[in-house]
Phi, psi and omega in degrees: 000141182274131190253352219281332202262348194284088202295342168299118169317328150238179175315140170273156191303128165297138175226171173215116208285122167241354182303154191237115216210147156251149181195144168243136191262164203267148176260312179213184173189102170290095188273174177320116161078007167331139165093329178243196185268040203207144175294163184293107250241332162100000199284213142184180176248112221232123166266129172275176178281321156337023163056088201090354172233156204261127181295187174196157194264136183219128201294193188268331188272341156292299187320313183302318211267305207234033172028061182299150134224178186309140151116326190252224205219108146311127176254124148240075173339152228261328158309338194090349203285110170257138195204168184255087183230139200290161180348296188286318197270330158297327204271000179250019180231344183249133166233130212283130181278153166304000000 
């Protein structure tokens, strides 16, 4: 990270991510009633890219707080805690466990 923009005089203190996450990377993402005629629940349905797994439904209060999109990784933290994080910044902090 470029510290250049930072009104602080030296660098800030560094971390390295150890954490153990469940996660999929995402393939489509449907929200609640596309394609029809009837208002919306606001929720949506996220097919992973993953091989074997079935999509599922995620709430409107996920969709709002963290935007997903194709291409990037629904996370779920050992708390239960769900999150969004794109491609790139998951696959250089994350590596698929055996």
């Amino acid at each position: 990270m470029d510290n250049s923009d930072m009104s602080a005089s030296r660098e800030m203190p560094r971390y390295k991510c150890v954490k153990e996450v469940w996660a999929l990377k995402i393939a489509e993402i449907k929200q609640d009633g596309e394609g029809e005629n009837r208002e919306t629940d606001g929720s949506a349905m996220i097919t992973p890219a993953d091989e074997g797994f079935a999509p599922f439904k995620v709430s409107a209060a996920y969709m709002n707080k963290h935007k997903p999109q194709v291409g990037g990784y629904y996370v779920r933290y050992k708390d239960g805690y769900e999150s969004w994080s794109p491609a790139e910044a998951f696959e250089e902090g994350y590596r698929r466990m055996p």
